[in-house]
LOFISE-550412 format. One record per residue (C-alpha): residue in one letter; x, y, z; residue number from 1. Coordinates in nm, 3 decimals. Layout:
! LOFISE-550412
[a,[X,Y,Z],NUM],
...
This chain:
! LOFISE-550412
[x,[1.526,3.659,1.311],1],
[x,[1.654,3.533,1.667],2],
[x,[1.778,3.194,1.788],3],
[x,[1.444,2.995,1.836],4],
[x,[1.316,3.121,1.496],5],
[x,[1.597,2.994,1.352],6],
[x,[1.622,2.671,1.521],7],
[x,[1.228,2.621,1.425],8],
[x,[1.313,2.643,1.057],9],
[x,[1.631,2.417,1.090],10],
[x,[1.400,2.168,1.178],11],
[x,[1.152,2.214,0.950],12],
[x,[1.418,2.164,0.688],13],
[x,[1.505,1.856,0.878],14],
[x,[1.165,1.727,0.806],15],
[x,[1.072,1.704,1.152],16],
[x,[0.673,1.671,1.171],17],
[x,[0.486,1.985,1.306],18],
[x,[0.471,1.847,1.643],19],
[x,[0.862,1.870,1.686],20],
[x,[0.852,2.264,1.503],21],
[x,[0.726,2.407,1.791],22],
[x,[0.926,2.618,2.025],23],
[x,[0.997,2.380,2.314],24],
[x,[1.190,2.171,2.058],25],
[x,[1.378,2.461,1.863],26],
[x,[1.525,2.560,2.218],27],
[x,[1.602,2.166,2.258],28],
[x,[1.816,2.198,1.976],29],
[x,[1.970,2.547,2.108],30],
[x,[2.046,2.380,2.402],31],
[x,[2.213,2.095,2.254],32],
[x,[2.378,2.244,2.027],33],
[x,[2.505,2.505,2.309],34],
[x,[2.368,2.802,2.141],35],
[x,[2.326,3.122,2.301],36],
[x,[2.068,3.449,2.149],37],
[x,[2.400,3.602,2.020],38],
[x,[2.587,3.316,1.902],39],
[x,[2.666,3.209,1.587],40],
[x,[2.558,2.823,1.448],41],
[x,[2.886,2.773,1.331],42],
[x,[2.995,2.796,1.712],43],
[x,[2.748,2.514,1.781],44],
[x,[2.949,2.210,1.954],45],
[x,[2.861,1.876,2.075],46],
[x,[2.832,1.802,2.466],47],
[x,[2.661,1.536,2.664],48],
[x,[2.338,1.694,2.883],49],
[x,[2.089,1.552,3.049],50],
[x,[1.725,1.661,3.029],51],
[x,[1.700,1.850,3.363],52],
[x,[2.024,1.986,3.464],53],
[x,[2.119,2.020,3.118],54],
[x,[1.898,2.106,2.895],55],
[x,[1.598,2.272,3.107],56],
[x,[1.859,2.505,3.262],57],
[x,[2.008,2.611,2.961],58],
[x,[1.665,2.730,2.826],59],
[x,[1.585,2.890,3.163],60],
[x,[1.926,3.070,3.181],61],
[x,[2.021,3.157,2.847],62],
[x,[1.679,3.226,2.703],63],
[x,[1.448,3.290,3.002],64],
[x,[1.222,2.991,2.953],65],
[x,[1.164,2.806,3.291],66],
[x,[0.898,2.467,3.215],67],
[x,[0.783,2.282,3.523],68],
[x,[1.014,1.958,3.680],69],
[x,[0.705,1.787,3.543],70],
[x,[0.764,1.907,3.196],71],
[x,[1.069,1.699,3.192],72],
[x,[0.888,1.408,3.030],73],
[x,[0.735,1.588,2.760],74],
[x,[1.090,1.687,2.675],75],
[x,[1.179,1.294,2.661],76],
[x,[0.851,1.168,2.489],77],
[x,[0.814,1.434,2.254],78],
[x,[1.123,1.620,2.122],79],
[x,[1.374,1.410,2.235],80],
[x,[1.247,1.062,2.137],81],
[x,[1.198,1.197,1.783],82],
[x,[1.534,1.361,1.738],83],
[x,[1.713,1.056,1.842],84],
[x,[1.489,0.897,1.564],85],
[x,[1.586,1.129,1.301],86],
[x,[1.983,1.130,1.364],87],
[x,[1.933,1.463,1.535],88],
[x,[2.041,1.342,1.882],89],
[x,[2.232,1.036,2.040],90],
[x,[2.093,0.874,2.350],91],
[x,[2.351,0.825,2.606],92],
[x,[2.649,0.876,2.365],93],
[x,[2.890,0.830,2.682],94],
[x,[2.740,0.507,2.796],95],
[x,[2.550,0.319,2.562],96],
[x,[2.497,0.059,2.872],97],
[x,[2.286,0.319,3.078],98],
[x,[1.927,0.154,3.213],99],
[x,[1.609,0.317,3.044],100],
[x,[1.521,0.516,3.361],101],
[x,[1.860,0.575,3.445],102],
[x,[1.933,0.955,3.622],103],
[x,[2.262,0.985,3.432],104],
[x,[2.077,0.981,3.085],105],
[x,[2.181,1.174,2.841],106],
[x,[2.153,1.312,2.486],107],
[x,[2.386,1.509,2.229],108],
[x,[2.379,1.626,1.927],109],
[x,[2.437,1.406,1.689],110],
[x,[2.823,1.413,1.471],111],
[x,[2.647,1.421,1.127],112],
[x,[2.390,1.680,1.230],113],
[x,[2.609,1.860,1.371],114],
[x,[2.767,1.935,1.063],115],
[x,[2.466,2.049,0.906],116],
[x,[2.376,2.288,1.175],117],
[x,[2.708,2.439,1.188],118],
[x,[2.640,2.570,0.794],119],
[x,[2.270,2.706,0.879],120],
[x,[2.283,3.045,0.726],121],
[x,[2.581,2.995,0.499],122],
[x,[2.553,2.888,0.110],123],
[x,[2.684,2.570,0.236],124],
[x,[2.355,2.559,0.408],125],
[x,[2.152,2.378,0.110],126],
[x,[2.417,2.154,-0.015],127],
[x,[2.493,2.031,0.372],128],
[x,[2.095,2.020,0.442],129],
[x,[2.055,1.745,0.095],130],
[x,[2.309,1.575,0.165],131],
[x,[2.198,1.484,0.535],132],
[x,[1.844,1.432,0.429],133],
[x,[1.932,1.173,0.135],134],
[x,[2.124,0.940,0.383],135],
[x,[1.934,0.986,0.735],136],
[x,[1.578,1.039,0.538],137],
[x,[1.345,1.307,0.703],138],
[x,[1.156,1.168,1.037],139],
[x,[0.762,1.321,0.851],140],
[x,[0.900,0.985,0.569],141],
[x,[0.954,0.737,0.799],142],
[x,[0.659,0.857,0.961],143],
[x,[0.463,0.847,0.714],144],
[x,[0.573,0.506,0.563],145],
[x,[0.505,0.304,0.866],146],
[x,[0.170,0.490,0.968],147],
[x,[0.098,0.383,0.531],148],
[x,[0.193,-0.018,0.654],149],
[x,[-0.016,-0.001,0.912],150],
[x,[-0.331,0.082,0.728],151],
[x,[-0.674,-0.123,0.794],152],
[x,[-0.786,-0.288,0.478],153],
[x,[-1.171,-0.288,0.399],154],
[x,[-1.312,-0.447,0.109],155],
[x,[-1.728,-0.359,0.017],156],
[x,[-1.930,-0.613,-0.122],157],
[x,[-1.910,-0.511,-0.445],158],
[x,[-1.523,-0.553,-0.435],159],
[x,[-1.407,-0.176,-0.386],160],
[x,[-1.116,-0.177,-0.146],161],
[x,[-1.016,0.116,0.073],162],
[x,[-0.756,0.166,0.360],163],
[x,[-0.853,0.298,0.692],164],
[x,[-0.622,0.489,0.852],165],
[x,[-0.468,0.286,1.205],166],
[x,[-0.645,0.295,1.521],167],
[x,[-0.848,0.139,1.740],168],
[x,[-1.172,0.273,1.634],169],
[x,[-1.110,0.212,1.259],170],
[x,[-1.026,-0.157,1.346],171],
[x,[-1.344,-0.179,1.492],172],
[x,[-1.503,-0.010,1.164],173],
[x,[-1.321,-0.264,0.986],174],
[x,[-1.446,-0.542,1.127],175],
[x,[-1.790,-0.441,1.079],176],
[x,[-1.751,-0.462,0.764],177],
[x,[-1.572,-0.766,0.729],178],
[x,[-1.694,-0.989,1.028],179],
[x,[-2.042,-0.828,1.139],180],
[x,[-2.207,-0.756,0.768],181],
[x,[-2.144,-1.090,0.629],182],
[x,[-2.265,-1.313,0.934],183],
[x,[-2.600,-1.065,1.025],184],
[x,[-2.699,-0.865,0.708],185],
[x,[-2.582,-1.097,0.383],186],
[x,[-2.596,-0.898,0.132],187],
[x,[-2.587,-0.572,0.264],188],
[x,[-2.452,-0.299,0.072],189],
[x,[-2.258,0.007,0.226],190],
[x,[-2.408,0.323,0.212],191],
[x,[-2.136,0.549,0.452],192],
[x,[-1.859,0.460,0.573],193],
[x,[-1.678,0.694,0.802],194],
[x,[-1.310,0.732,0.915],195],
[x,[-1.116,0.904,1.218],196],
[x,[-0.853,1.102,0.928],197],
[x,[-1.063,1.166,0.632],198],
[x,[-1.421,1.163,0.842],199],
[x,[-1.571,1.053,0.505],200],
[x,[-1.419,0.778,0.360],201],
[x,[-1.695,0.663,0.147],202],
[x,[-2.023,0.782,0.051],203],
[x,[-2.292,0.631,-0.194],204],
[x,[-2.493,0.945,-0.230],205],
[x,[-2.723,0.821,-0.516],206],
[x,[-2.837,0.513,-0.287],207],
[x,[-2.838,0.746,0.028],208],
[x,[-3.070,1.030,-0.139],209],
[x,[-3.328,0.717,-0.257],210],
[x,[-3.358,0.588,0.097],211],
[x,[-3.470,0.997,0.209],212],
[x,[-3.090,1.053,0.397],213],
[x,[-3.005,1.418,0.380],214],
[x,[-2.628,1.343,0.228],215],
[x,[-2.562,1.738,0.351],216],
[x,[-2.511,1.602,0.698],217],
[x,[-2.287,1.340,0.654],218],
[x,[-2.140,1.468,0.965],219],
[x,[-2.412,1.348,1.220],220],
[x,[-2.412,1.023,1.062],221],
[x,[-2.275,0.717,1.237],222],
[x,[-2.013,0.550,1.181],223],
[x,[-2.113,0.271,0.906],224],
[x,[-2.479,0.244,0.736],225],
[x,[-2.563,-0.049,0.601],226],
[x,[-2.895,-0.122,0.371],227],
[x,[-3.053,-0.482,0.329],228],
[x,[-3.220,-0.393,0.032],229],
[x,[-3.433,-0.750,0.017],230],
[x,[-3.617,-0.668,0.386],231],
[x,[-3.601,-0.257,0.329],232],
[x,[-3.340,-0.290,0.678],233],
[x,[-3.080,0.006,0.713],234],
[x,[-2.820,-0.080,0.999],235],
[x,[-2.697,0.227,1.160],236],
[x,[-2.409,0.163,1.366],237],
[x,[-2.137,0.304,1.589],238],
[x,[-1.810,0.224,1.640],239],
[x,[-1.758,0.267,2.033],240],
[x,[-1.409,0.255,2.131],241],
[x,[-1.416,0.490,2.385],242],
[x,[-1.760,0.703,2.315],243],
[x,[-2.041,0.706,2.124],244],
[x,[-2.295,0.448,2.179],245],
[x,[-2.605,0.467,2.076],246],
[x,[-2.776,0.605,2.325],247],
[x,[-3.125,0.755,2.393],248],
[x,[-3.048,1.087,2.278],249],
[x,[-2.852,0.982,2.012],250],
[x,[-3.127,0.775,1.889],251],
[x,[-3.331,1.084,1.881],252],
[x,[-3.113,1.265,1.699],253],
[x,[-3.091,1.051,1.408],254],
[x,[-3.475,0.978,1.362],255],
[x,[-3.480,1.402,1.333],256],
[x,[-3.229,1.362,1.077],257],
[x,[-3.391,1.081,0.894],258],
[x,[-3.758,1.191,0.922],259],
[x,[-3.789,1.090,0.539],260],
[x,[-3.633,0.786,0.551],261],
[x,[-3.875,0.535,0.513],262],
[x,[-3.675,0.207,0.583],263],
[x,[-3.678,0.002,0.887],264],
[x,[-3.387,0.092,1.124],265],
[x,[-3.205,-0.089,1.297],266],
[x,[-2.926,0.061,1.581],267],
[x,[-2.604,-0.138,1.645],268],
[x,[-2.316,-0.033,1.895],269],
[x,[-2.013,-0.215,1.777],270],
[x,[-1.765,-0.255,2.061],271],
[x,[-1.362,-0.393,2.010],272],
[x,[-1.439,-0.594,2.373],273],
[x,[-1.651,-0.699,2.617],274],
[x,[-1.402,-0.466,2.846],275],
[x,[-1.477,-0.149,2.638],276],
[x,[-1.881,-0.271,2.635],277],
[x,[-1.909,-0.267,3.012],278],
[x,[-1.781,0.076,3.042],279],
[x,[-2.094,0.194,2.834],280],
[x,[-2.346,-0.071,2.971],281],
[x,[-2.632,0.175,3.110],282],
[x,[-2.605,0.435,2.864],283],
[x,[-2.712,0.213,2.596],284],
[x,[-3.056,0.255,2.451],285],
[x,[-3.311,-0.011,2.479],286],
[x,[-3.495,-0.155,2.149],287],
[x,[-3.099,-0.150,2.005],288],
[x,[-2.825,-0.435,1.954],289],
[x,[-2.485,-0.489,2.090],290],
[x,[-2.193,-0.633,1.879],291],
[x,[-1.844,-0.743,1.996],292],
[x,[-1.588,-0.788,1.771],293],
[x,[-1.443,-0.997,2.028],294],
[x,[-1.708,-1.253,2.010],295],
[x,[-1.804,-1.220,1.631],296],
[x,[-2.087,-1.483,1.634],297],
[x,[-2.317,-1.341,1.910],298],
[x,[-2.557,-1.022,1.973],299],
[x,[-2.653,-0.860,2.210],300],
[x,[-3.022,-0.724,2.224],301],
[x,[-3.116,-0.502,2.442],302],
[x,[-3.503,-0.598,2.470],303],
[x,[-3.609,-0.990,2.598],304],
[x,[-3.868,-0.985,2.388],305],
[x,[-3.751,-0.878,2.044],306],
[x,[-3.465,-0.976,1.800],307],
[x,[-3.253,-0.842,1.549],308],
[x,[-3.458,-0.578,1.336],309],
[x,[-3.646,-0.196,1.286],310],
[x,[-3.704,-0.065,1.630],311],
């Protein structure tokens, strides 16, 4: 197994996230840690270098990997960043008063990593490896803790709660459910809702297959459908953060897919702000409403002489 191998499964047992696995951050790590192809880890040592005149040239000298000057960023914003974040690095050890954009900055391995690294391949590996991981906690935890606190509560009308995972497109989702439902379809009920992670986040397939909705493409759905069960209304709308609104041919697409669906429909593009809204303005199909969550109260309906209802 050579050098970068190992250094890819050093941080793996780190608990770095895939992202920081790959091989642009194992030879990171080779380079901090000053390791050449025929080295041993227990000669690793700890030594200020920068990004470009220390660490790029190590990789392109000692292990034939030359990146593009430009590259240098991705080494800040996506190795480096994170190892300073899991106790694998320390920015700017020899000045701690060094501006952000600063040429002289720096990074080193860090003194308690260090230690770890130095038993990789030795029976003091494991013990070295635990005890490292107890105190400095692995980066995929912290990770995953603060993306967990930063989950998008939704509650249906019939009181079941779920989480969306963050973003911008689920917060728009969200609010759909929370701000547009309650002041344009009282009483609603949610038949799909979707979700950028798990795609399907909830599906009432019972209620879906009595409406005539083919629950085997879930897929093409939009984003949220909604069913006003007192006028026989289902709301299909889109969450448009950056595509997706509903346009002609999109239109088209899901009267094909609910040809035996006999409700009234009614096609919403649900937009975070006005700003977002005007970057989509002509591509939105006519006979259809427009929703900002920014503006909560108000529609937009794209037709003077018709209101809010089946197209």
């Amino acid at each position: 197994m050579g050098k970068i191998e190992d250094a890819q499964n050093i941080l793996q047992d780190f608990g770095l996230p895939p992202q920081q696995q790959n091989e642009i951050s194992a030879l990171t790590l080779l380079a901090l840690c000053g390791i050449e192809e025929n080295e041993f880890w227990y000669d690793s040592y700890r030594h200020s270098v920068t990004i470009t005149k220390g660490i790029m040239e190590f990789i392109a000298n000692r292990y034939n990997r030359k990146y593009a000057p430009n590259t240098r960023e991705t080494f800040r914003r996506q190795v480096l960043h994170q190892f300073v974040q899991a106790s694998i690095a320390d920015y700017n050890p020899d000045n701690l008063n060094l501006p952000t954009n600063s040429p002289n900055a720096h990074y080193a391995i860090t003194e308690e990593a260090l230690v770890v690294v130095k038993t990789f391949g030795t029976k003091r590996w494991k013990k070295t490896l635990d005890g490292f991981v107890k105190k400095q906690r692995s980066l995929s935890e912290i990770y995953r803790k603060k993306r967990n606190a930063q989950m998008i509560p939704v509650i249906l009308s019939n009181g079941l709660r779920f989480e969306l995972s963050p973003g911008r497109h689920n917060e728009v989702q969200s609010a759909i459910i929370m701000e547009f439902a309650p002041r344009f379809v009282p009483g609603a009920v949610v038949l799909y809702l979707g979700d950028t992670s798990a795609k399907s986040l909830f599906t009432d397939k019972v209620e879906l297959a009595n409406v005539g909705i083919d629950i085997t493409e879930h897929d093409k759905l939009p984003d949220v459908l909604l069913i006003d069960k007192t006028r026989n209304w289902l709301y299909l709308l889109e969450a448009v953060t950056s595509h997706g609104p509903m346009t002609p041919k999109r239109i088209v697409e899901l009267e094909a897919m609910m040809h035996n669906c006999k409700c009234g429909k009614v096609y919403v593009s649900a937009f975070p702000d006005f700003k977002e809204f005007k970057k989509h303005l002509t591509q939105i199909a006519w006979d259809t409403e427009v929703w900002i969550c920014e503006f909560p109260e108000h529609l937009i309906h794209y037709n003077g002489d018709r209101f809010l209802g089946p197209r």
